[in-house]
C-alpha positions as CSV (number, residue, x, y, z in Angstrom):
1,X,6.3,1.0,-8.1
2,X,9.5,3.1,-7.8
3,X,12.5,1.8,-6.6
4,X,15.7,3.2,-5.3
5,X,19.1,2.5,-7.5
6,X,21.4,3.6,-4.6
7,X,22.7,0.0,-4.3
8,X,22.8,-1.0,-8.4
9,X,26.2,1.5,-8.7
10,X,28.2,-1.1,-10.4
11,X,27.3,-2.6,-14.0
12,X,27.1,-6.0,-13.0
13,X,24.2,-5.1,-10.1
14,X,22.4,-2.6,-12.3
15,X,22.1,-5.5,-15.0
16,X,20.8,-8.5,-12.8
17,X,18.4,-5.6,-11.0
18,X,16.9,-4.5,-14.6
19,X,16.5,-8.5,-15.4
20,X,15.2,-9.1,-12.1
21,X,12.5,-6.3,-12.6
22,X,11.7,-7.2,-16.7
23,X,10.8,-10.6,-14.8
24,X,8.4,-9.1,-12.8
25,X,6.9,-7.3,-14.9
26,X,6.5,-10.3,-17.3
27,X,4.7,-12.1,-14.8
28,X,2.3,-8.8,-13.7
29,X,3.4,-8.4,-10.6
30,X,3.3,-4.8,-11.4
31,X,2.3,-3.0,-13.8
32,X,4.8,-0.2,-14.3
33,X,8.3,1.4,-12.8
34,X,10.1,4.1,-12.2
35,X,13.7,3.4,-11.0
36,X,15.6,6.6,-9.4
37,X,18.8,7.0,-11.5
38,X,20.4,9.7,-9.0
39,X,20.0,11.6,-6.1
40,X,17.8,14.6,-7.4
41,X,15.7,11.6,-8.7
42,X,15.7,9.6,-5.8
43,X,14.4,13.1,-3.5
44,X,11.8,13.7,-6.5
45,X,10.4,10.5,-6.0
46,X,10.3,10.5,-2.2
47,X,8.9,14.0,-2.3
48,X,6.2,12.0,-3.9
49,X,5.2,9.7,-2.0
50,X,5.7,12.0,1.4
51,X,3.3,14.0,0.0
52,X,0.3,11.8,0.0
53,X,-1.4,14.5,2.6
54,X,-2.6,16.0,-0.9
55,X,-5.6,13.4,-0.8
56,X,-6.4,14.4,2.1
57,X,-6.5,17.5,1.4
58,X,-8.2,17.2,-1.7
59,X,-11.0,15.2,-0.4
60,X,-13.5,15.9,2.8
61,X,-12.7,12.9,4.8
62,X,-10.7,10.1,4.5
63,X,-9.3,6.8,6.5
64,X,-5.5,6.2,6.1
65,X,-4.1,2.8,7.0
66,X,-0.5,1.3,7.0
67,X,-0.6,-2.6,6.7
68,X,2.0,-5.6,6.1
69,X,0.9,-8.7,4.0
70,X,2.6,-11.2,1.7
71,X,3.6,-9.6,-1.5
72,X,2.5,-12.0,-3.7
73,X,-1.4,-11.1,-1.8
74,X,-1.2,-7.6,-2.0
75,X,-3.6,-7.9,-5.4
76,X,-6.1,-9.5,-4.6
77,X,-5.9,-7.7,-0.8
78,X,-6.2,-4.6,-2.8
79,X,-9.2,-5.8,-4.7
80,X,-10.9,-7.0,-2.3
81,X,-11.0,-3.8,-0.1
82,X,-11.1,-1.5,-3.1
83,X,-14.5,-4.0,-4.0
84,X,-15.8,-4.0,-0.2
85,X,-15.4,-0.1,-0.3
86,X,-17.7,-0.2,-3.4
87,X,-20.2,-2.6,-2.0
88,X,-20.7,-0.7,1.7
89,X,-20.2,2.8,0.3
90,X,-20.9,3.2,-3.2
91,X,-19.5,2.9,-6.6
92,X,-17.6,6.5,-6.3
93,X,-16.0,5.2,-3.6
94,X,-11.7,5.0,-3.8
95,X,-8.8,3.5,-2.7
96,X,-5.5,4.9,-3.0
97,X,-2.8,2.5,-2.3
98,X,0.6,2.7,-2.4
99,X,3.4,1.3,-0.2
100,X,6.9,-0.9,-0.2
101,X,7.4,-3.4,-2.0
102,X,10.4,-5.2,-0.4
103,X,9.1,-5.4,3.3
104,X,5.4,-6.4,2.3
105,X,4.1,-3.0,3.4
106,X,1.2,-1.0,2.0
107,X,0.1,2.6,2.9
108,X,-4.0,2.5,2.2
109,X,-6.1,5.6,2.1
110,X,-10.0,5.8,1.5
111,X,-12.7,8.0,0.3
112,X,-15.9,7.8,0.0
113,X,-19.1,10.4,-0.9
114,X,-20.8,8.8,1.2
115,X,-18.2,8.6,4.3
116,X,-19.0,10.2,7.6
117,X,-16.5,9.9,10.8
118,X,-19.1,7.5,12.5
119,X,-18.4,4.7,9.4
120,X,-14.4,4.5,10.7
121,X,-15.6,1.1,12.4
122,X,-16.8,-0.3,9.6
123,X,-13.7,1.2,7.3
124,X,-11.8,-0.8,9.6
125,X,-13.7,-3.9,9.3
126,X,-12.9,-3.6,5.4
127,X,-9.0,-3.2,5.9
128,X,-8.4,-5.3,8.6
129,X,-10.7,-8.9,8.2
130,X,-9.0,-9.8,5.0
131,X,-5.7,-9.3,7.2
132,X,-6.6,-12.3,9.8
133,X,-4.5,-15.1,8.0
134,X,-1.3,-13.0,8.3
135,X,-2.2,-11.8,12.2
136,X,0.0,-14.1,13.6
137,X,3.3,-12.9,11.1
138,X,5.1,-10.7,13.9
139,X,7.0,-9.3,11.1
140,X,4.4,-6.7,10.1
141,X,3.2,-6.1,13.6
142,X,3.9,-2.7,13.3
143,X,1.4,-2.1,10.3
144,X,-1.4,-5.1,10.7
145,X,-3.2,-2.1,13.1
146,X,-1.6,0.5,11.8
147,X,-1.6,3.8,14.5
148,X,-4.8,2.5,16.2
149,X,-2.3,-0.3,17.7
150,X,-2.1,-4.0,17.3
151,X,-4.4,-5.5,19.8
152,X,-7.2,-3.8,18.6
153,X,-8.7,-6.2,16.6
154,X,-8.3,-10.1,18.1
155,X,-8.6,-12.9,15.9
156,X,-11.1,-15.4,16.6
């Protein structure tokens, strides 16, 4: 997780933000930070993550996805793709994940040995189904079907 400081200026904010975060952290909601302690930082950071076209790049053929669920579901979504990938496409298979924590967002990107261009239905199947019980949150609309658009996939 990385976080922007831009609003924790003043000592009082940057003190109930650093308790804040030690509390998650005590109750593994993430496992570790980094926190953007000025400008140069903060671009660093999103240089970062705006680079993610590297695993792409780095690896034949991959699925990207953008999705919105509960934050406090986001493990166990994760797991259950990143265990689904496994199962359907082999133990190599991997799941890079990575997203925004605050608005319940996550950016997830797949790769497989395996993966041709004709399994995209089924990649889909494995990011979307375990989505369902949050369909109906307009809030994420936006990422529940990602670029391939939100009425792709009705629930039943």
């Amino acid at each position: 997780m990385y976080w922007q400081r831009a609003w924790v200026r003043t000592r009082r904010r940057r003190v109930r933000f650093e308790a804040a975060l030690a509390r998650a952290q005590e109750q593994e909601l993430f496992e570790d930070a980094v926190v953007a302690g000025s400008a140069t930082q903060r671009e660093a950071l999103w240089r970062i993550r705006d680079d993610s076209e590297q695993i792409e790049k780095q690896h034949a053929l991959t699925f990207g996805f953008d999705v919105s669920l509960p934050i406090g579901e986001m493990a166990a979504y994760v797991g259950q793709v990143t265990g689904a990938m496994a199962d359907r496409f082999g133990a190599d298979s991997r799941c890079w994940v990575y997203g925004h924590v605050a608005d319940g967002n996550l950016h997830v990107n797949v790769w497989a040995p395996a993966l041709r261009p004709s399994d995209r239905r089924t990649v889909e199947e494995i990011i979307y189904q375990p989505l369902r019980p949050w369909w109906l949150d307009l809030r994420g609309a936006r990422h529940w079907a990602g670029k391939e658009g939100v009425f792709k996939f009705h629930p039943h």
